[in-house]
Structures are given as C-alpha cells and as structure tokens.
C-alpha positions as CSV (number, residue, x, y, z in Angstrom):
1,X,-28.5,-47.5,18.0
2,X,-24.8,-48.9,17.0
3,X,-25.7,-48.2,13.2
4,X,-26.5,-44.6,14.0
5,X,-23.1,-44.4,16.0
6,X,-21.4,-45.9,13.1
7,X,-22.9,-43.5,10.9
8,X,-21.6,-40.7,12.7
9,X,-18.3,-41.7,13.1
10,X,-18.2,-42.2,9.1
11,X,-19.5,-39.1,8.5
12,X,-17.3,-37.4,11.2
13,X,-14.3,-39.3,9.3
14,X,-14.8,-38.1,5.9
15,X,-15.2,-34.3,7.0
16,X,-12.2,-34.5,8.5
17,X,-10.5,-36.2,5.8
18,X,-11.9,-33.1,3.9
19,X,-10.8,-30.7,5.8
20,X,-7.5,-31.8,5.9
21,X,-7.2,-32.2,2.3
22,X,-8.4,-28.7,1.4
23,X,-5.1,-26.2,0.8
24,X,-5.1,-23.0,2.4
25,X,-4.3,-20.2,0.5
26,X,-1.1,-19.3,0.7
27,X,0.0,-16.0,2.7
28,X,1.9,-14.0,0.8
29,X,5.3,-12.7,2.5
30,X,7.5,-10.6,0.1
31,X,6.4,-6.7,-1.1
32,X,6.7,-8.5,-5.1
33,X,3.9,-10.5,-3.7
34,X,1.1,-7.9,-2.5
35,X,1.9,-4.5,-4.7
36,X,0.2,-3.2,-6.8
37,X,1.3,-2.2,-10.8
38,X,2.2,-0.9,-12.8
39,X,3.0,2.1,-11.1
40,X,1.8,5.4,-12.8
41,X,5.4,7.6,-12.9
42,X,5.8,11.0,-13.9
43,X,9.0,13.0,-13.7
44,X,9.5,16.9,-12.3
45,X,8.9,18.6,-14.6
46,X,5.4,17.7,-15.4
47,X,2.7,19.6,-14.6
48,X,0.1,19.9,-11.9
49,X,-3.1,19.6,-14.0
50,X,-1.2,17.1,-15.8
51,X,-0.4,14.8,-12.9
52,X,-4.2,15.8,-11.2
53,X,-5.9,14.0,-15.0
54,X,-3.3,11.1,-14.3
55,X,-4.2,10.3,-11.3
56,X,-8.5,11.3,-12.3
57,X,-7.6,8.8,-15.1
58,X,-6.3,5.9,-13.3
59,X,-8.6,6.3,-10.2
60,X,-5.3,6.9,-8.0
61,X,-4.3,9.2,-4.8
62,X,-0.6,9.3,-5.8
63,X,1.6,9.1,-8.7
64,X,5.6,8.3,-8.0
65,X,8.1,11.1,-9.3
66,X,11.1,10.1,-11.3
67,X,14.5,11.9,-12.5
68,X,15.0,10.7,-16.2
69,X,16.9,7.7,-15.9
70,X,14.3,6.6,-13.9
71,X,15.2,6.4,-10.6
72,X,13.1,7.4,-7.7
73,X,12.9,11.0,-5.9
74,X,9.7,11.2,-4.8
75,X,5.7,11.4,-4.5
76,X,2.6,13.5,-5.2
77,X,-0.3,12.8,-3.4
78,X,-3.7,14.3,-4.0
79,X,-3.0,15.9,-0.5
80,X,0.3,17.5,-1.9
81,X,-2.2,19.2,-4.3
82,X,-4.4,20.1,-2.2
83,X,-2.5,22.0,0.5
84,X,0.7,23.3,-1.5
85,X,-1.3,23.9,-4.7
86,X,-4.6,24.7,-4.0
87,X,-4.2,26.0,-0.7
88,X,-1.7,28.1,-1.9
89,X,-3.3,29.2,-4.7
90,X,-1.1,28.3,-7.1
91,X,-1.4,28.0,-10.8
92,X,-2.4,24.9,-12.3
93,X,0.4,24.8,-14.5
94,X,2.9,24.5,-11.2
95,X,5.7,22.0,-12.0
96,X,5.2,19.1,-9.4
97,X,9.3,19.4,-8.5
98,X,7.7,22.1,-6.6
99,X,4.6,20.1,-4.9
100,X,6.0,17.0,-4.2
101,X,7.2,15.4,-1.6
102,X,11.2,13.8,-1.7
103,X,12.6,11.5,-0.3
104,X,9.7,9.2,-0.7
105,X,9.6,6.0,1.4
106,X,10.1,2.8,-0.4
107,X,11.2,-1.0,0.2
108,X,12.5,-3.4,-2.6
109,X,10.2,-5.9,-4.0
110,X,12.1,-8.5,-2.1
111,X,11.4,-7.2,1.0
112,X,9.4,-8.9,3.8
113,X,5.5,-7.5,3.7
114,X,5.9,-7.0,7.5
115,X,8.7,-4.4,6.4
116,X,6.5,-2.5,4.5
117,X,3.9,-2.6,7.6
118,X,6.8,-1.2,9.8
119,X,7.5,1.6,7.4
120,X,3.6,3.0,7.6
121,X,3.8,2.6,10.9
122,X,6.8,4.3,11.8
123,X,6.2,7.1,9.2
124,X,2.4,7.8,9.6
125,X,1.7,7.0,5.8
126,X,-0.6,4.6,3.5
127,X,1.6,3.8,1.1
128,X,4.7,2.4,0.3
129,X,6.3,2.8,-3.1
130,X,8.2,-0.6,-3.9
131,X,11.5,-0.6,-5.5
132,X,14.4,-2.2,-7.7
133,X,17.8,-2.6,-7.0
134,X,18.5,0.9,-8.6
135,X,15.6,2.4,-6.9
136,X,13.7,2.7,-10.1
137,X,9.7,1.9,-8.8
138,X,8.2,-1.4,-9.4
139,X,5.1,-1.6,-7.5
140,X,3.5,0.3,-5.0
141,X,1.6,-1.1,-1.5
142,X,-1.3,0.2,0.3
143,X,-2.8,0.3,3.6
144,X,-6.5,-1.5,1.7
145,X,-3.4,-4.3,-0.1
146,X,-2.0,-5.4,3.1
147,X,-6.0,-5.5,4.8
148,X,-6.3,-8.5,2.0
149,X,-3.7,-10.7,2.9
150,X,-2.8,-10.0,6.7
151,X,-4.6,-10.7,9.5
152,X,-7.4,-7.9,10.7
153,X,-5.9,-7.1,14.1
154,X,-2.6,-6.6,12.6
155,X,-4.1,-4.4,10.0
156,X,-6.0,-2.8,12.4
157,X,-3.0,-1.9,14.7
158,X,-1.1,-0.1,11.5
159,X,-3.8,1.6,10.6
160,X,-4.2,2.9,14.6
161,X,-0.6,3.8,14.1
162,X,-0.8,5.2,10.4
163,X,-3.9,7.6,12.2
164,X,-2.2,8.2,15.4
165,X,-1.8,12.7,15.5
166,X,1.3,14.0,16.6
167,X,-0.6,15.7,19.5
168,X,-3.6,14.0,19.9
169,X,-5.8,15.2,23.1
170,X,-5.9,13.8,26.4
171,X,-8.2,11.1,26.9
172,X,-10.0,10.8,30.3
C-alpha cells in the first residue's frame, strides 16, 4: 500500500511540474497585434464594379477608401452596395465617393484591443479599420479576429451589442 501512495504522489508531482512549465500563449493587447493586412484600399473615384471584383477577389465584405496621399476618408461595404447601389438601381459604373460611407471608424495600431471592442460596441459595427499616425490604414480588425484571442463571453457581449436594433420589440 505505501508504494502505491508513493507512486501517486510522484506521478501527481511531475504533472504538476508539467503544467507549470508549459507557457501560455500570450494574449495579445494592442490593434498591431490582432488586425488583419494588408488592407485592400481603393480611392473615390474608382468604380463600383471595380471595388465589387476587389472585394469577390480577395474574399472581403469591405474595402477602405482613400484620398490620394493616402489618408483615410472612408469605407464601402458590400451592404453600401447593396442598398445605395443596387437598391437604388444605380449603374454599375457609380463612383464609390457616392456609395461610401465617410467618416469611417478607426483606432491606431497602438491602441489597446479593448478600444477597438468599445468602438463596435458603441457604433453597432464589425469592423474597425486600424490606423497610422497620419491616418493612412494599416490593418483592419473584425468581429471573427477579436473571437480568436478574447475571451467567448466578452466576444459574445460585443457581438449582443454590435446586433442590438435601434428599436428592437418588447420582450415579455
């Protein structure tokens, strides 16, 4: 009986020795760390079929929009086709400065990842365009990229948020 005790509290020993010794993968906590890129970029005056086979091409809902220096001034989204394009019945050829949404909502690449989480949150949206210090896009940060590195009830409470309708129905 002592000899089976002792066996157990070797083998007991050396798992835990194991499991201490084992490094955790480390949590990533800046936007640089998480994004996605390169970013596909396109600027105004580039067409709506155009931007549509970029983003058929890359297998992407959303392309950033940039003036010519580079610099940031906004986004088109698949949906931005769909419902001021399409919808509209509009002609393929429709410069996206017309479709696109400005004023799109960005954090730098050094940025927190929790700041990019706030931003969906407070602005309903699954996707963050990251940013230099001249606003020029870097990277860009999705809903599905922060579900790999944060934990699934924090996740889960942005996405509740991201889905949340401006007037959703009474619940009874």
């Amino acid at each position: 009986m002592p000899e089976r005790i002792g066996q157990a509290c070797k083998r007991r020993d050396i798992m835990n020795s194991l499991e201490t010794s084992k490094q955790l993968p480390r949590v990533p906590r800046l936007c640089s760390e998480v994004m996605r890129r390169p970013i596909v970029m396109l600027e105004e005056h580039a067409t709506a079929l155009g931007a549509a086979r970029m983003m058929r091409e890359n297998d992407i809902g959303m392309v950033a929009v940039c003036s010519p220096s580079g610099c940031l001034v906004g986004v088109l989204t698949d949906r931005d086709i769909a419902t001021r394009l399409v919808a509209e019945d509009r002609d393929a050829y429709t410069s996206i400065a017309l479709l696109m949404t400005r004023g799109a909502i960005s954090c730098l690449a050094d940025d927190a990842v929790a700041k990019a989480e706030r931003l969906m949150r407070e602005h309903r949206i699954t996707r963050v365009l990251v940013t230099d210090e001249r606003h020029c896009p870097v990277g860009v940060i999705s809903l599905s990229d922060l579900a790999q590195y944060e934990p699934a009830a924090q996740v889960g409470r942005t996405l509740h948020a991201v889905s949340a309708r401006k007037f959703a129905p009474e619940r009874p």
